[in-house]
Each structure stands twice: as C-alpha cells, then as structure tokens.
Backbone bond lengths (Angstrom), bond angles and torsions (degrees), N, CA, C in turn:
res aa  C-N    CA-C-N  psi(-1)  N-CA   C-N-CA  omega(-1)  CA-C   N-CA-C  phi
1 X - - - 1.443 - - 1.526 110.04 -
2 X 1.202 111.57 136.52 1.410 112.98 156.82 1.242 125.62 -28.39
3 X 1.424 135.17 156.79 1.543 118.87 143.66 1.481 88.18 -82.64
4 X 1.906 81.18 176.66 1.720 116.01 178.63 1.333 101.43 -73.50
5 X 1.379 136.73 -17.10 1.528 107.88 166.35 1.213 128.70 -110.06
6 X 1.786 116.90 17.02 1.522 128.62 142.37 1.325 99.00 -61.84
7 X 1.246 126.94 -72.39 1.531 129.97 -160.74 1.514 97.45 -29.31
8 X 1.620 110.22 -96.56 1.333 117.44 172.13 1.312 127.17 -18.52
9 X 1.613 122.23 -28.41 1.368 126.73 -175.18 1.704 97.25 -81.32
10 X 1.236 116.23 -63.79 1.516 132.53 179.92 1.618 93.85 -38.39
11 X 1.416 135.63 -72.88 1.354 141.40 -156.58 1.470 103.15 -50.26
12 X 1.481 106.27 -42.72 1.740 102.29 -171.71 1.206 113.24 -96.03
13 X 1.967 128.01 10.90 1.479 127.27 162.39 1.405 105.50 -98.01
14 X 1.215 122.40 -10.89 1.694 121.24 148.65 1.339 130.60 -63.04
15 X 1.748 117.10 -10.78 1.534 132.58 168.00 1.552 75.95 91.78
16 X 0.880 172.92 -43.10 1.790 158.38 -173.26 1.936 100.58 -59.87
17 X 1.024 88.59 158.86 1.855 109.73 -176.49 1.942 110.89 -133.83
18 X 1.053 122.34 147.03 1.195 141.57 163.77 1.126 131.88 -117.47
19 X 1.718 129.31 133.17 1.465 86.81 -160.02 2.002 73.74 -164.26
20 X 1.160 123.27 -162.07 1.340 128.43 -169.67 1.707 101.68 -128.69
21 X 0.736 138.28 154.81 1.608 159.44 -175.50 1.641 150.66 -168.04
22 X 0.980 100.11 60.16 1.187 116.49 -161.17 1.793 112.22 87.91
23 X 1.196 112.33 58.18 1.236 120.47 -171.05 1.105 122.30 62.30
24 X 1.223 149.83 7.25 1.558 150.83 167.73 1.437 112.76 -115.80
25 X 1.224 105.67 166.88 1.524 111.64 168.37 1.435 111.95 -90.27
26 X 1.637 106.86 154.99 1.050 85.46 -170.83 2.055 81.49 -158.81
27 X 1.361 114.79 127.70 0.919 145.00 -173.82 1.482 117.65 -89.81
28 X 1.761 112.98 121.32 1.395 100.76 -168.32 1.625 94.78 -134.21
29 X 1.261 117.73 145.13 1.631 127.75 -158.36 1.830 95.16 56.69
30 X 1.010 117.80 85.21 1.784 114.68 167.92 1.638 89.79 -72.69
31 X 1.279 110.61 -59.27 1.503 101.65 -159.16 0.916 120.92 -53.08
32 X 1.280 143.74 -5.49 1.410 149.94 -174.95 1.361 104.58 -77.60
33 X 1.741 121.84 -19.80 1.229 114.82 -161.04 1.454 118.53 -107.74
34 X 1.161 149.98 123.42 1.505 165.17 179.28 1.150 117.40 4.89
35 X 1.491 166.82 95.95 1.452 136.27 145.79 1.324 125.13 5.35
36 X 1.528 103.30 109.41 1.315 130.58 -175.68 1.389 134.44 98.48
37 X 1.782 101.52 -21.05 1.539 128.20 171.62 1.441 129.19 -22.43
38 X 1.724 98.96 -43.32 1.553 123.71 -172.79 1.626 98.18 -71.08
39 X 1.533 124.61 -47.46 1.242 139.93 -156.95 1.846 91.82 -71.88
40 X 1.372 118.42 -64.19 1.501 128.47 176.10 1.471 113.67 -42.76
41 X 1.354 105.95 -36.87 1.783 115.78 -177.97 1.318 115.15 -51.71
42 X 1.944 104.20 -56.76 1.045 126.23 -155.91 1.686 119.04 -72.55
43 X 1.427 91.76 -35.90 1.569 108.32 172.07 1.637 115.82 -85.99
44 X 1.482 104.57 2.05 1.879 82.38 167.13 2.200 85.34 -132.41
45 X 0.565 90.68 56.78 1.765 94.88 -169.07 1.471 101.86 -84.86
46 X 1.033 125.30 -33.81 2.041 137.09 -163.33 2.175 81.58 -78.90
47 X 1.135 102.50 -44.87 1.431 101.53 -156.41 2.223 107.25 -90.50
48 X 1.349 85.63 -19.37 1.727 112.00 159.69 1.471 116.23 -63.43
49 X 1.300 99.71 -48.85 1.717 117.00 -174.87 1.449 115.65 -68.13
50 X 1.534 87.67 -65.41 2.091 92.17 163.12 1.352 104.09 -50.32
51 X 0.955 133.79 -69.37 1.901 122.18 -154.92 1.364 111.93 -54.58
52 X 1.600 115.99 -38.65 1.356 114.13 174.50 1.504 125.76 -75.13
53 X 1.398 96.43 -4.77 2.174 106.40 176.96 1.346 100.40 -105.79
54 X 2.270 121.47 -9.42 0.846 81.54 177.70 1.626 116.54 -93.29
55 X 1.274 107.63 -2.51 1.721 127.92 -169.59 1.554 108.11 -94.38
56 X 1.807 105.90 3.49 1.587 96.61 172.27 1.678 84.27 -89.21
57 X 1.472 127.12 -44.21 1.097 122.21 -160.06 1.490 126.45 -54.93
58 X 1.585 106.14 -46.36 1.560 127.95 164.75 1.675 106.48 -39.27
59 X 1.867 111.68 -63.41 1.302 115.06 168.10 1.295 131.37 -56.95
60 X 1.044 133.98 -45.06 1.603 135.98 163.48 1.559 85.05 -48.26
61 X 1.481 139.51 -125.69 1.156 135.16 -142.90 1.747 108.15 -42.75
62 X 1.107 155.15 2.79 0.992 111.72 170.14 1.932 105.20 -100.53
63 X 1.078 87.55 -20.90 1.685 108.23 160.05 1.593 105.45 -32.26
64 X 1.332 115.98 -29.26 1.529 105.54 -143.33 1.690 98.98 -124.86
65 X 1.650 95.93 -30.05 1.837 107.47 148.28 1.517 126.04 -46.42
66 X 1.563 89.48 -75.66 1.268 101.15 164.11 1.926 136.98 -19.37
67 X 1.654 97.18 -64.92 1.306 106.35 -174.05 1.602 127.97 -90.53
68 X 1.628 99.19 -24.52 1.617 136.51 -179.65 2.165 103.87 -72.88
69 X 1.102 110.45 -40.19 1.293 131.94 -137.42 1.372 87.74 -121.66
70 X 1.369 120.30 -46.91 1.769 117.72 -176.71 1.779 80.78 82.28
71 X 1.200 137.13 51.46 1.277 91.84 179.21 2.040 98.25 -131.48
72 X 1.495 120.80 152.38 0.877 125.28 170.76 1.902 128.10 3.59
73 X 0.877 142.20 94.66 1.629 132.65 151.36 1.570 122.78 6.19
74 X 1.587 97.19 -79.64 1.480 97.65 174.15 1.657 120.10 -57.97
75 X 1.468 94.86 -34.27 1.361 97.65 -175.34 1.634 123.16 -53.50
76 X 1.298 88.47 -66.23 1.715 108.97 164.47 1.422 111.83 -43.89
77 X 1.083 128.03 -33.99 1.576 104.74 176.55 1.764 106.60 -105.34
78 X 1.235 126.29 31.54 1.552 141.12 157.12 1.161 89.77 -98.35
79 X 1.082 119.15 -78.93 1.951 99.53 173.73 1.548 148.55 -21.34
80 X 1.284 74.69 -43.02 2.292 98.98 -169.88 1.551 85.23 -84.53
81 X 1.796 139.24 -37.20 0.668 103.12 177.62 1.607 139.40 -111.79
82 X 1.338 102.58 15.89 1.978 128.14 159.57 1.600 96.63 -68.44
83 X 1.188 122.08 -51.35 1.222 132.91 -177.38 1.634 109.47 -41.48
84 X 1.307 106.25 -59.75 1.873 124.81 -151.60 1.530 91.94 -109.82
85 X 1.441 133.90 -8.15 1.430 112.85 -169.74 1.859 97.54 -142.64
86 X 1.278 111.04 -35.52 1.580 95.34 163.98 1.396 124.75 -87.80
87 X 1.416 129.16 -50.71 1.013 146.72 151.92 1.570 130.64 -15.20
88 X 1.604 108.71 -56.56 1.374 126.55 -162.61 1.363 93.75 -77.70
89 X 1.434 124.64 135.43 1.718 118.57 162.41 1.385 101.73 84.68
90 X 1.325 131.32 -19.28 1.712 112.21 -164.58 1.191 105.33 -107.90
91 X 1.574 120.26 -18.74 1.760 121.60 -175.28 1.470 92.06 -134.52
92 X 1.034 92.86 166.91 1.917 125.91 -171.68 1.680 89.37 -68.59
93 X 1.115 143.17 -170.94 1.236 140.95 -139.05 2.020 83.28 -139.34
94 X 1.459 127.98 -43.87 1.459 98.63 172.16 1.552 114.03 -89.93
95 X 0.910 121.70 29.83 1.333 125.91 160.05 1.666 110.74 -95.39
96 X 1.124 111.54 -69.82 1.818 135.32 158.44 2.233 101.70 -21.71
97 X 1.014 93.55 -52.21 1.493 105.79 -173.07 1.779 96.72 -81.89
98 X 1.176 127.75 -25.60 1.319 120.90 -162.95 2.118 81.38 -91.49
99 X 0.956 108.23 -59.68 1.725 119.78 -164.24 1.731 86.80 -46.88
100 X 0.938 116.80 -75.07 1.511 108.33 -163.09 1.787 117.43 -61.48
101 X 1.184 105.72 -16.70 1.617 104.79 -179.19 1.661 101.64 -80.43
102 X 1.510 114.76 -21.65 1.729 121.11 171.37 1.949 97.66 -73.60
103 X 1.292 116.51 -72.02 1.024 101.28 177.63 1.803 123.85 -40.17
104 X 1.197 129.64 -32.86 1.197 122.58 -166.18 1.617 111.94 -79.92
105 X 1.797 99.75 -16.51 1.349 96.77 -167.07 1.970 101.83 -99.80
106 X 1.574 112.74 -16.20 1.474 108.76 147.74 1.570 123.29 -62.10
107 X 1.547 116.76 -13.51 1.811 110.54 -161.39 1.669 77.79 -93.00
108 X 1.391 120.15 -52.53 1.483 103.77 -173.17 1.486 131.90 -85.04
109 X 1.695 103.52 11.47 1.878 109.96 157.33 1.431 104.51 -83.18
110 X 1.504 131.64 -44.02 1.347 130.67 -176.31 1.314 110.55 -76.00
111 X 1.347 129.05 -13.82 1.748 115.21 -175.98 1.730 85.90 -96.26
112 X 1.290 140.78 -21.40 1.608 141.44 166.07 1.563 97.92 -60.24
113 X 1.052 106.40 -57.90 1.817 92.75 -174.79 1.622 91.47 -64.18
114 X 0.742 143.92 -107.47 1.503 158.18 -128.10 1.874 90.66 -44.85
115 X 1.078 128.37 -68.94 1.535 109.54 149.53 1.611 106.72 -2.05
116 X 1.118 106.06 -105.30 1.246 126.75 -163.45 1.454 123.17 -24.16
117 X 0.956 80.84 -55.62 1.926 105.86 157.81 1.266 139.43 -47.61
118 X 1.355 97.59 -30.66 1.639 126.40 167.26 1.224 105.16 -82.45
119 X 0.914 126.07 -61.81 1.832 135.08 177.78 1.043 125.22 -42.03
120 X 1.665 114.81 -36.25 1.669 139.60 154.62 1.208 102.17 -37.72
C-alpha cells in the first residue's frame, strides 16, 4: 500500500484535492480522479484523515514559528516537526514542554543572527 502521503500526493497530481471539513473527507474535482479512486480513498481514509490532521498540525505550528519568532521557513517547520513527531508521545509532558521551550529559545538566537546578518 501506499502511504497516506503518496495517496494525497497522487490525488492532487490528478488536479483533485482532499482535505478534512468538519470532520470528514471531503473531495474536490472527484472527476479528475481515475476509475476506482473513490473505492481506494475510502478504504484507506482513517489513515488519509490522520496524515492530513497530521500535516495541518506540523503547518499550523510552524506557521506560528515562522511569523511569532520571525524565524526562517525551513526552520520553522524542523521545529513543528521535533515538536509534533519526536517530542509528542516519547517524554512525559514537562520534559516535552522543557525540550521545546530550549528549542524555541535556539530558533529565536538564530533568526537574531540571521537579522543581524542582513543588517551587515
């Protein structure tokens, strides 16, 4: 099987999109998509659903790096995702809260240099 972010990748090089909406999936240009597509969707959809809540989640926080933080693109989403994929589940929650408040205070010494740098 595919993973869920071939699927999703495949769906949106057919010009069709997938996406979540009020808790469901919800399919926009279907017709764009292959014979049988709908049937393939439907049966990996639980694992469709997660991948796309988990890449809103990654996006919302680095969104918030990014603009909050002034700090780098790439950067911000190395963050959102140490944050949401190493972090989450592997340590106790004040550890998790201690790790990312270190990371946040390296994302905003390096977006100060890189400033700085610019200003040069």
């Amino acid at each position: 099987m595919a993973s869920p972010a071939e699927i999703v990748a495949r769906i949106r090089a057919h010009g069709a999109n997938i996406m979540i909406d009020r808790g469901k999936l919800v399919i926009v240009n279907r017709a764009k998509l292959p014979a049988g597509a709908l049937d393939f969707i439907k049966a990996h959809g639980r694992a469709i659903a997660d991948f796309l809540d988990h890449d809103a989640e990654v996006e919302e926080r680095a969104a918030i790096v990014e603009y909050d933080a002034g700090a780098p693109r790439k950067m911000a989403e190395a963050f959102a995702k140490a944050c949401i994929d190493v972090a989450k589940g592997m340590w106790p929650e004040p550890d998790r809260a201690w790790f990312i408040g270190r990371c946040a205070a390296i994302i905003d010494e390096a977006a100060s240099l890189d400033q700085q740098a610019r200003a040069a």
